[in-house]
C-alpha positions in Angstrom: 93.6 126.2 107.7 91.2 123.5 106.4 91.3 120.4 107.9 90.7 117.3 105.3 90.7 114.2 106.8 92.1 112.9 110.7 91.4 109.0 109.8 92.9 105.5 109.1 91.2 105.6 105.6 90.9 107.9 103.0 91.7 109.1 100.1 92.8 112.9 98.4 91.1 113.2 94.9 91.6 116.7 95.0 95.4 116.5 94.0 94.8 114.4 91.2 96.8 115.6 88.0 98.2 118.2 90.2 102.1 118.8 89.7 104.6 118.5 92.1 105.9 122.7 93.1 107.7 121.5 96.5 107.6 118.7 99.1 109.3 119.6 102.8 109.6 117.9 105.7 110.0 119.4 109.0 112.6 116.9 111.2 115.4 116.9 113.5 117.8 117.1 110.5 117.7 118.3 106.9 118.8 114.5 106.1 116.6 113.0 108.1 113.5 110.8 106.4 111.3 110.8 109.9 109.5 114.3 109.2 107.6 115.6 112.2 105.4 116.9 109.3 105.3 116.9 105.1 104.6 120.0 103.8 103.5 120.0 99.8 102.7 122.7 97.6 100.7 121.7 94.6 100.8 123.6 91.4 98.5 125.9 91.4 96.7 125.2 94.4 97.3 125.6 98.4 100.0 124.0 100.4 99.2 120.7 101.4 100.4 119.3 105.0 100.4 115.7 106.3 101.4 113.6 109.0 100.4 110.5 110.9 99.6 111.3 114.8 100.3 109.9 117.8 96.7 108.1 117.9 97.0 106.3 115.2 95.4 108.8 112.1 96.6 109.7 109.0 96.1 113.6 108.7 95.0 116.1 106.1 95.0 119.9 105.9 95.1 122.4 103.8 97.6 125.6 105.2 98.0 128.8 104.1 101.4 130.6 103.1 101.8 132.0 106.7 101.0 128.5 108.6 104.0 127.1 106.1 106.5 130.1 107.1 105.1 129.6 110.5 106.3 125.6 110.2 109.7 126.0 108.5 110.7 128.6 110.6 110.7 127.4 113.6 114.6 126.9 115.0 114.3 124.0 117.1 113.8 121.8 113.8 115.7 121.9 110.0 113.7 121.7 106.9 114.4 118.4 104.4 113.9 119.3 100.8 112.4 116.1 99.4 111.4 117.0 96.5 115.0 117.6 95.1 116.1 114.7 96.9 113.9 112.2 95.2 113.7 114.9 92.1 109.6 115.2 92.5 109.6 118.2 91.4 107.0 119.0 88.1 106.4 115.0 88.7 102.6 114.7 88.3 100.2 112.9 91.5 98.1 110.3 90.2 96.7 109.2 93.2 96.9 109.8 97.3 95.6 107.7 99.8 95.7 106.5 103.5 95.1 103.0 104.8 96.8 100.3 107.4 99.8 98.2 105.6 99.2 94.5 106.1 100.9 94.8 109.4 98.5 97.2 110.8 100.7 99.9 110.4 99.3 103.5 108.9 100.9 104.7 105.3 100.2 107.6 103.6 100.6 106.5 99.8 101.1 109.4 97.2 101.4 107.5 93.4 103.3 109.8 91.3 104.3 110.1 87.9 108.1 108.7 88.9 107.4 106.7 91.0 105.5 106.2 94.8 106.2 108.4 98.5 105.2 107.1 100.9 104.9 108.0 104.7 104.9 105.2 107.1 104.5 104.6 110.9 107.0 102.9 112.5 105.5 103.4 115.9 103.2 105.8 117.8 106.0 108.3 117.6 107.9 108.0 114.4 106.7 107.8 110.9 109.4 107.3 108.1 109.3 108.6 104.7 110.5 106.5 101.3 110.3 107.4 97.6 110.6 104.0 95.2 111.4 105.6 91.7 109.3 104.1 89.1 112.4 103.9 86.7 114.5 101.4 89.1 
């Protein structure tokens, strides 16, 4: 496991152009949108997993396969298949980034070729995820 960023700022360049293979949240329910965790899996390259922490930092890493199997097998939460659900799969990232809203609040911003995910904080405890297609 390589660990990217743990900040309030930054940015991803490394998925740039990258396609979309799968995006999975790990929650209470498969229809839930407040992911303990958001697993992605670039094509091509290494799973991806992100969350915003308890102390206020976006987080970055880099998992391998096992770490992922590791993730979404553990019983005590389901698994959300978001990229079907907001049909991101194949969609192409143009840009990912993490900064403060204008309210203070940590987002993690993903700009995609249909549109833009985005994983908010609602408070020290909850983050909420939302997809804004760009053809509404």
């Amino acid at each position: 496991m390589k660990r990217f960023f743990q900040d309030e700022r930054f940015q991803v360049l490394h998925l740039n152009g990258a396609t979309i293979d799968a995006c999975l949240g790990v929650c209470a329910d498969a229809d839930d949108l407040t992911p303990a965790l958001v697993l992605l899996k670039p094509h091509g390259l290494a799973w991806q997993r992100f969350h915003l922490d308890q102390l206020g930092f976006g987080v970055w890493e880099e998992v391998p396969e096992q770490v992922v199997q590791d993730d979404l097998g553990d019983d005590s939460y389901a698994v959300a298949d978001y990229a079907a659900r907001f049909g991101l799969r194949e969609a192409r990232i143009l840009d990912t980034r993490c900064a403060p809203n204008d309210a203070g609040r940590l987002q993690l911003w993903h700009e995609l070729s249909v549109g833009v995910l985005v994983l908010s904080q609602l408070d020290n405890d909850t983050s909420q995820l939302s997809f804004v297609s760009s053809a509404s």
